[in-house]
VOKE-750952 format. One line per field, with one value per residue: x, y, z of N, C-alpha, C, O in turn; residue number from 1; residue in three letters. Coordinates in pm, whole numbers, plus 50000, padded with zeros to 5 digits. Example, Ala and Ser with C-alpha at 12.3 -4.5 7.8 and 13.67 -1.06 7.14 Angstrom:
2
n.X	51319,51285;
n.Y	49431,49775;
n.Z	50780,50708;
ca.X	51230,51367;
ca.Y	49550,49894;
ca.Z	50780,50714;
c.X	51320,51290;
c.Y	49670,50003;
c.Z	50780,50787;
o.X	51424,51341;
o.Y	49668,50114;
o.Z	50846,50804;
n	1,2;
res	Ala,Ser;
***
This chain:
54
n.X	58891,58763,58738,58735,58535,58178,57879,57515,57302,56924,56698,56571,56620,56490,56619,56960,57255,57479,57839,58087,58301,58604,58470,58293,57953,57656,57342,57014,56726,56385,56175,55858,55591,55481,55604,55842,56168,56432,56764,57128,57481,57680,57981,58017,57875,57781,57663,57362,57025,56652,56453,56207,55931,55685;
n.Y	22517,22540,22414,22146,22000,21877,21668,21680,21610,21498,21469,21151,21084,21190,21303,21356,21470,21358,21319,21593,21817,22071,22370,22285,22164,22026,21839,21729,21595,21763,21632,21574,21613,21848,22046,22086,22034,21950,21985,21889,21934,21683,21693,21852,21979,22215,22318,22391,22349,22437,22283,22382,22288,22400;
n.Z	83138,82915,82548,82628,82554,82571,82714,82724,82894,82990,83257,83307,83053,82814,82592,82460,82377,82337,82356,82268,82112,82172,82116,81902,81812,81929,81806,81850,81899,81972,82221,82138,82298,82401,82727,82985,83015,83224,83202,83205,83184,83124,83213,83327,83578,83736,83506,83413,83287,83135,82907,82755,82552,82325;
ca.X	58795,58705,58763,58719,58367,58060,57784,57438,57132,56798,56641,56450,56657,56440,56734,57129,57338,57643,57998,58077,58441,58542,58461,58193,57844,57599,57258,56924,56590,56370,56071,55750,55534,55485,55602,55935,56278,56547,56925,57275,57621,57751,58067,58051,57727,57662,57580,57157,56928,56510,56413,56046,55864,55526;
ca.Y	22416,22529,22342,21984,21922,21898,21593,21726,21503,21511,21391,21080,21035,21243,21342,21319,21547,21262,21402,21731,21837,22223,22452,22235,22195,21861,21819,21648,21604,21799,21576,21626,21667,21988,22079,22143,21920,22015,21934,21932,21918,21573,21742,22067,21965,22311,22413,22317,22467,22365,22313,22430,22285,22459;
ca.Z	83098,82754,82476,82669,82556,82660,82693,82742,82877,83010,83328,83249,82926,82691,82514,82537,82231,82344,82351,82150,82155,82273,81964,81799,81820,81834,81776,81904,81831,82097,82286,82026,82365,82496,82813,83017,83055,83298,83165,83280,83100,83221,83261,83413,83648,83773,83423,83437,83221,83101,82771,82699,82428,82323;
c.X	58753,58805,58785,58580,58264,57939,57657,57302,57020,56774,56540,56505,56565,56543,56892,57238,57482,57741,57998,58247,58466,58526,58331,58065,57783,57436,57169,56800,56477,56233,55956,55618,55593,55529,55779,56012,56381,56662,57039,57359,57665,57870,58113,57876,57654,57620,57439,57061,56788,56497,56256,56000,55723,55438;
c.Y	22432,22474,22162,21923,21932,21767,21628,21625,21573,21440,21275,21029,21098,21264,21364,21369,21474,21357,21471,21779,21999,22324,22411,22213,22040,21907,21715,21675,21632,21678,21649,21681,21764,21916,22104,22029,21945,21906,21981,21902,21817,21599,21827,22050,22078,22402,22325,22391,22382,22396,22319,22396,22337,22384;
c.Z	82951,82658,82572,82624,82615,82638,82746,82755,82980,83152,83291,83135,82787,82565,82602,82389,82245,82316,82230,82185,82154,82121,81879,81888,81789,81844,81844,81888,81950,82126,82187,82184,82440,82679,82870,83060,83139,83216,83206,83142,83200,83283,83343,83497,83709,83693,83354,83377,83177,82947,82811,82566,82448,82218;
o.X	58714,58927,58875,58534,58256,57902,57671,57229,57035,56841,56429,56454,56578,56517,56927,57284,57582,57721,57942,58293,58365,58609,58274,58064,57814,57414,57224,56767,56464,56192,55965,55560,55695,55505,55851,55962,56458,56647,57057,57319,57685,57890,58215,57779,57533,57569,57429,57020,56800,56522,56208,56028,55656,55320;
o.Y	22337,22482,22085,21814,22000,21767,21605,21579,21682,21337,21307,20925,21051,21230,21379,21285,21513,21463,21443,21763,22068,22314,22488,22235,21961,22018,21617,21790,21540,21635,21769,21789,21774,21808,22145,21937,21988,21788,22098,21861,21838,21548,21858,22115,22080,22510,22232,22496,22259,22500,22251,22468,22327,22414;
o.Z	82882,82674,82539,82659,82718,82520,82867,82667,83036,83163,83247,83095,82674,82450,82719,82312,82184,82257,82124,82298,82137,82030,81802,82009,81700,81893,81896,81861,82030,82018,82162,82168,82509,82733,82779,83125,83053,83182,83241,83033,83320,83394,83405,83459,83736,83721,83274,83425,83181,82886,82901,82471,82550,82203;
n	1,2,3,4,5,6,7,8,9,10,11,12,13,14,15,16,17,18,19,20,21,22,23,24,25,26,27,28,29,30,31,32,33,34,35,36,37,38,39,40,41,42,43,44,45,46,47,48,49,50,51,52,53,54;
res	Unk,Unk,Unk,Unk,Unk,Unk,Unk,Unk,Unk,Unk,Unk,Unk,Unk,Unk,Unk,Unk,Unk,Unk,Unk,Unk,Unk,Unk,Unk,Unk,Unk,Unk,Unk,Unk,Unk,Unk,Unk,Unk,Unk,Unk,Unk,Unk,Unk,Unk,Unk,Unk,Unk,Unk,Unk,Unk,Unk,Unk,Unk,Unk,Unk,Unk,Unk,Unk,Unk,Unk;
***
């Protein structure tokens, strides 16, 4: 699986770093309110992790 990419979003749509190809790196601008976001890799769904803003 590596090097196929990765698309990274948000429950709710807070954020979404759109398609990234395997080696590179994208970017996104985190939620300005505090508190906690759960996210998946659209691709690879059982990798799930929370962002925490403070």
């Amino acid at each position: 699986m590596h090097g196929e990419g990765a698309r990274t979003a948000s429950q709710g749509g807070a954020f979404d770093t759109g398609s990234t190809s395997g080696g590179k790196s994208g970017a996104f601008t985190a939620p300005s309110k505090a508190g906690s976001c759960a996210f998946v890799c659209t691709f690879h769904p059982d990798m799930k992790k929370t962002l925490t803003v403070r």
